[in-house]
DSSP file (Angstrom, degrees, kcal/mol; ACC not computed):
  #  RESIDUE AA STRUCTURE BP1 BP2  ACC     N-H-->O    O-->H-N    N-H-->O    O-->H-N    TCO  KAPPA ALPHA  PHI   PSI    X-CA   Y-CA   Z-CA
    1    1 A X    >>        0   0    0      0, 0.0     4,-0.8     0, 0.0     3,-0.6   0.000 360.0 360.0 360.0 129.6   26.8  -15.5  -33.3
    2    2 A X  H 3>  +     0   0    0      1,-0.3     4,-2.1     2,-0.2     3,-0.1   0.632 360.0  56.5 -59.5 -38.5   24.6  -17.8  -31.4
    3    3 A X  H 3> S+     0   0    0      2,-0.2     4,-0.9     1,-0.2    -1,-0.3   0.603 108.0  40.5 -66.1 -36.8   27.4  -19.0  -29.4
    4    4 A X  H <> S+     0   0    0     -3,-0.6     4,-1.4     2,-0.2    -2,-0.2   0.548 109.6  64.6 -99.5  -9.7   28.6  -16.1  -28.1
    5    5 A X  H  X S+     0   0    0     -4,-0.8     4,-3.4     2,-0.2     5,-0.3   0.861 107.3  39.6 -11.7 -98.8   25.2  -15.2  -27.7
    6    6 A X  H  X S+     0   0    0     -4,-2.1     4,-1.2     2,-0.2    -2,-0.2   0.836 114.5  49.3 -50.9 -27.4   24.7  -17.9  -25.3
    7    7 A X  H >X S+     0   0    0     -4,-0.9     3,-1.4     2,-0.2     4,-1.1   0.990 115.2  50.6 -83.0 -56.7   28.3  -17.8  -23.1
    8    8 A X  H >X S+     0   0    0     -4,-1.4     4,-2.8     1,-0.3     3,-0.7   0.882 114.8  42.1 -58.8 -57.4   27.3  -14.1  -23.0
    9    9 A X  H 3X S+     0   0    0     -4,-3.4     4,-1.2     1,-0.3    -1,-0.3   0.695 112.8  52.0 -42.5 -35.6   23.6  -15.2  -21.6
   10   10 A X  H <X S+     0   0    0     -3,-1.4     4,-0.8    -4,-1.2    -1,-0.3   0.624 107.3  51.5-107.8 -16.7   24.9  -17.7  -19.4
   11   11 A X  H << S+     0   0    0     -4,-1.1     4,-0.2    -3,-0.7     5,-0.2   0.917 111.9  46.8 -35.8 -67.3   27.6  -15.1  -17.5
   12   12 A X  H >X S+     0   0    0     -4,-2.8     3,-3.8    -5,-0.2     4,-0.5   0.937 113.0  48.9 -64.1 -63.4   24.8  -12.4  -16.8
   13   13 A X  H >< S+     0   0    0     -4,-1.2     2,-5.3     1,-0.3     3,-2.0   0.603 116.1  44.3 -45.1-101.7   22.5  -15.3  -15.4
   14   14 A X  T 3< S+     0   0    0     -4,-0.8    -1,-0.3     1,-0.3    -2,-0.2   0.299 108.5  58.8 -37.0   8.4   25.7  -16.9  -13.0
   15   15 A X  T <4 S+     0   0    0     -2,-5.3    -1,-0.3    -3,-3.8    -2,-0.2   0.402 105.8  52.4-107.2   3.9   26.5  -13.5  -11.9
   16   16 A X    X<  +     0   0    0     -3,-2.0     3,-1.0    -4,-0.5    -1,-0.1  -0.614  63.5 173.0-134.8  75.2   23.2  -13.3  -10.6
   17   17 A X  G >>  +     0   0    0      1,-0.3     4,-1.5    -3,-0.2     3,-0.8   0.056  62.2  78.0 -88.3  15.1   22.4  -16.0   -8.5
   18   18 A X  G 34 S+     0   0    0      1,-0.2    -1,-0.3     2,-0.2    19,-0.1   0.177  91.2  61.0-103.4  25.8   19.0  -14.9   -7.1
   19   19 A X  G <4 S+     0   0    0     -3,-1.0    -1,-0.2    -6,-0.0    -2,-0.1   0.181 123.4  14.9-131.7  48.4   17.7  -16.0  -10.1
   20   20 A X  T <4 S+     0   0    0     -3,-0.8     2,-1.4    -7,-0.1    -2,-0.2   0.440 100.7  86.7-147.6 -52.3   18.8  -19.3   -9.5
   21   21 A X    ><  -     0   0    0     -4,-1.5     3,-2.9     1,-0.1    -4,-0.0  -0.474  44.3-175.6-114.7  77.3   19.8  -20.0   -6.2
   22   22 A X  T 3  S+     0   0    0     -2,-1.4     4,-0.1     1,-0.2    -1,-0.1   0.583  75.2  75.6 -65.0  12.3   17.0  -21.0   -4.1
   23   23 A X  T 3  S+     0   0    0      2,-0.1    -1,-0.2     3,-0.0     3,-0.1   0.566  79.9  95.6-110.1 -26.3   18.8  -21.1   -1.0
   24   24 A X  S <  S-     0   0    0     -3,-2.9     2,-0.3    -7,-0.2     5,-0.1  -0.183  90.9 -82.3 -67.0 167.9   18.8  -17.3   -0.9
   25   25 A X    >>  -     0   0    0      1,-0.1     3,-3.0     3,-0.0     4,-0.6  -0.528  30.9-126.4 -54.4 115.3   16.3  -15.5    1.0
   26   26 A X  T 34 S+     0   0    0     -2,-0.3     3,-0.4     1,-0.2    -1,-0.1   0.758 105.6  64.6 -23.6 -47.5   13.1  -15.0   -0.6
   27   27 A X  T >4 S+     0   0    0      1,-0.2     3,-0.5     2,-0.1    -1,-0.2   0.769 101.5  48.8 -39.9 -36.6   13.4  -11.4    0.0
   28   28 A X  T <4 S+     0   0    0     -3,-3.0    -1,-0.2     1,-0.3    -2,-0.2   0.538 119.8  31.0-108.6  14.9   16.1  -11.1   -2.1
   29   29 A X  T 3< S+     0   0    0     -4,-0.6    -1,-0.3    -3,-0.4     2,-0.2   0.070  80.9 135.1-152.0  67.5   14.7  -13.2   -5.3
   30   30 A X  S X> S-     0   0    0     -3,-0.5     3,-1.8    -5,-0.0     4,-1.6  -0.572  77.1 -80.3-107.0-171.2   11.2  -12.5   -5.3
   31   31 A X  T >4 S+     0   0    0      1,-0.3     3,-1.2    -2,-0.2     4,-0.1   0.496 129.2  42.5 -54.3 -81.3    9.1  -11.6   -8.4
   32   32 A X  T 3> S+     0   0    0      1,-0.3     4,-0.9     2,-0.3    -1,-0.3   0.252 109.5  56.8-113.7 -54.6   10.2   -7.7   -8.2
   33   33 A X  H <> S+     0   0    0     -3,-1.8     4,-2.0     1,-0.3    -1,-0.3   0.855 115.2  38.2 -84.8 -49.7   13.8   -8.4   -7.5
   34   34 A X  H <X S+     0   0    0     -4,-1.6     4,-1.3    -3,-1.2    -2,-0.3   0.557  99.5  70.6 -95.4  32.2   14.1  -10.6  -10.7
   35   35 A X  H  > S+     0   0    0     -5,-0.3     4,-2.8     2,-0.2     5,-0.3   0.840 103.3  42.7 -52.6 -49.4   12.2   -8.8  -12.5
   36   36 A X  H  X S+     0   0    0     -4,-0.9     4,-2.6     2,-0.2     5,-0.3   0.858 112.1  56.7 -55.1 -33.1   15.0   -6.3  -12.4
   37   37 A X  H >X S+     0   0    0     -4,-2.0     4,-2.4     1,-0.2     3,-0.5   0.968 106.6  46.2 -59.3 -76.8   17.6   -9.0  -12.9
   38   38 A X  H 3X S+     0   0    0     -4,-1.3     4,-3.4     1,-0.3    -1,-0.2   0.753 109.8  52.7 -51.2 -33.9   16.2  -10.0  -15.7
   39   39 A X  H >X S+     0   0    0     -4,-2.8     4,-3.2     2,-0.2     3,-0.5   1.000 111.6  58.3 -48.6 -55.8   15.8   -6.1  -17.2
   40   40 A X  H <X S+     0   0    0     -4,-2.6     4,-1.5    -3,-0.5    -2,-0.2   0.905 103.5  42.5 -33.7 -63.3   19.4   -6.1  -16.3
   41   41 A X  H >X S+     0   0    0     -4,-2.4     4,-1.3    -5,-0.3     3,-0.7   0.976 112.3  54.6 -52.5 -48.4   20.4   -8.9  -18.4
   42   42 A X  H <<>S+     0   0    0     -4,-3.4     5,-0.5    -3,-0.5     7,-0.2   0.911 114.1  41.8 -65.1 -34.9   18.3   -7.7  -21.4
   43   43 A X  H 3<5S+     0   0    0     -4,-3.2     3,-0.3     1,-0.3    -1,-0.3   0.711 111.5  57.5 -79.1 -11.1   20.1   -4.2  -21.2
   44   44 A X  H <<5S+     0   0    0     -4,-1.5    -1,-0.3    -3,-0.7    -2,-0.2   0.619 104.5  47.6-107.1 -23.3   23.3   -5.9  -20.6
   45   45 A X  T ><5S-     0   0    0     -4,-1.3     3,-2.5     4,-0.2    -1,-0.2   0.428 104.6-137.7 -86.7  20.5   23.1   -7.9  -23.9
   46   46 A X  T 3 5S-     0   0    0     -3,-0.3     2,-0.6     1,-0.3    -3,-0.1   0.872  71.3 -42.1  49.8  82.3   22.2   -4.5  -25.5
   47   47 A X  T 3 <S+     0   0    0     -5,-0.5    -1,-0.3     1,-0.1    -4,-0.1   0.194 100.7 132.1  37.7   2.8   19.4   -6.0  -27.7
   48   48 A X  S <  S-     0   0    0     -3,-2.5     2,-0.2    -2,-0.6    -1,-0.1   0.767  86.9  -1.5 -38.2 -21.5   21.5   -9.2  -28.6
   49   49 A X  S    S-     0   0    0     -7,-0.2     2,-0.4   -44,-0.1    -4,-0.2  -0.825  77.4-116.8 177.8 130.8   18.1  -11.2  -27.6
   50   50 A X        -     0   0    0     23,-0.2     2,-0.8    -2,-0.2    -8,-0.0  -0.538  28.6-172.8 -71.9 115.2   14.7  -10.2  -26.3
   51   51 A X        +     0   0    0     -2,-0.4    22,-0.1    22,-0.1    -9,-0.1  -0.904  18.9 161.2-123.6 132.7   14.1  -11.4  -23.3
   52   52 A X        -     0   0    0     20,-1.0    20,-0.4    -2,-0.8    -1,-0.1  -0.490  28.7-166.4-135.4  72.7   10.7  -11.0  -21.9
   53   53 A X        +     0   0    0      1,-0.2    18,-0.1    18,-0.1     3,-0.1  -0.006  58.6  15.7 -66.7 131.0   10.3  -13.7  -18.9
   54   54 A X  S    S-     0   0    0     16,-0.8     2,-0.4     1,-0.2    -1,-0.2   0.986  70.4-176.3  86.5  55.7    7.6  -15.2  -16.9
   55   55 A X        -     0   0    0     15,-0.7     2,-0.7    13,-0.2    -1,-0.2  -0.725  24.1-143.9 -58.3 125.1    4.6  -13.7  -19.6
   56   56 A X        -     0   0    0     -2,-0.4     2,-0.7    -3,-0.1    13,-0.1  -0.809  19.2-167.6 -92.5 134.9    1.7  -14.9  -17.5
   57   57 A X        -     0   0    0     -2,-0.7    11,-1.3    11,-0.1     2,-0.1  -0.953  17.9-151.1-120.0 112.5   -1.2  -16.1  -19.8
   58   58 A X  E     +A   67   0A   0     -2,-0.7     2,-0.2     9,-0.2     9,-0.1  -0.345  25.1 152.9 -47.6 142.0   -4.3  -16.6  -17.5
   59   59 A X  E     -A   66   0A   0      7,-0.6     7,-0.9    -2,-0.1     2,-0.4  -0.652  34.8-122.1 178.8 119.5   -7.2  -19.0  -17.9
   60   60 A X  E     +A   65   0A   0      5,-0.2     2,-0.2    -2,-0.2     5,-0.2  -0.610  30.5 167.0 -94.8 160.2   -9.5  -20.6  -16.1
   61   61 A X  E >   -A   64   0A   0      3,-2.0     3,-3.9    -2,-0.4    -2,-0.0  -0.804  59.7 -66.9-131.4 172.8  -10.1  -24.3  -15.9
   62   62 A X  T 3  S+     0   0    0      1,-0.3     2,-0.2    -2,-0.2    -1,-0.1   0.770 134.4  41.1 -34.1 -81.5  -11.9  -26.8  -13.8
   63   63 A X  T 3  S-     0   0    0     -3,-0.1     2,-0.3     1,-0.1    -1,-0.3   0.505 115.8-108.5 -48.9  -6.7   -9.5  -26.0  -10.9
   64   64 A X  E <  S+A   61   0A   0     -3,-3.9    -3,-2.0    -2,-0.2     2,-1.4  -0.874  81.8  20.5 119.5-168.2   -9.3  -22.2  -11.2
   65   65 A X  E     -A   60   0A   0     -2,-0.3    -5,-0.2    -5,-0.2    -3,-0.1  -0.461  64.8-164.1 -33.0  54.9   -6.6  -19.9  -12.4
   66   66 A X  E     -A   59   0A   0     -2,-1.4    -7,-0.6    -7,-0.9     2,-0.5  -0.304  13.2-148.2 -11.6 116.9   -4.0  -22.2  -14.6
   67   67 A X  E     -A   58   0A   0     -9,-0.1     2,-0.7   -11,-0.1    -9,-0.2  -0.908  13.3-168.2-110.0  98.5   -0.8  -20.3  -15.0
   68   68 A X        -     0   0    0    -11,-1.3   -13,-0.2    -2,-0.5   -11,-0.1  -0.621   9.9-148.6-103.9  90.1    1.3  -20.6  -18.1
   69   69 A X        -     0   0    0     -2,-0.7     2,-0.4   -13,-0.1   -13,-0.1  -0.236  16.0-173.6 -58.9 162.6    5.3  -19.2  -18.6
   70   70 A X        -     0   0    0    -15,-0.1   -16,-0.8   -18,-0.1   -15,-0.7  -0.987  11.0-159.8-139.9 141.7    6.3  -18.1  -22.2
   71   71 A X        -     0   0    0     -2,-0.4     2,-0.2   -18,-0.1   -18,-0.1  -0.707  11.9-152.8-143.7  96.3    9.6  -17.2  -22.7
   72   72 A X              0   0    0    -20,-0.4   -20,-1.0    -2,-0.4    -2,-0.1  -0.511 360.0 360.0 -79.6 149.3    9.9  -15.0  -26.0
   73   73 A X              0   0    0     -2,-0.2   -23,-0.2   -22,-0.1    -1,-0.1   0.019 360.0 360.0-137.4 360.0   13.1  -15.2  -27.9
């Protein structure tokens, strides 16, 4: 159910406020640290939804390096 899906999605995220909460210390939400969150979430909806965050797709353009999120579902 999509729904329960999403209140289940929206729990793990608010119980894990460095991947929200800029006010924290960098240290404790920088790329590394959610990256783990986010493993954390995925294993904690036990495959209900794939979450694979932050893909970076590279490319340069007139300015340089252009950085592009994806967020597969």
């Amino acid at each position: 159910n999509k729904e329960q899906l999403d209140e289940h999605l929206i729990a793990a995220v608010k119980s894990r406020p460095a991947l929200y909460d800029f006010r924290l210390p960098l240290k404790e939400r920088g790329r590394k640290h959610n990256d783990a969150l986010w493993k954390e979430i995925s294993e904690y909806l036990k495959g209900m939804i794939y979450i694979d965050l932050f893909i970076h797709i590279h490319f340069e353009d007139a300015k340089g390096v252009d950085y592009r999120h994806v967020v597969i579902y």
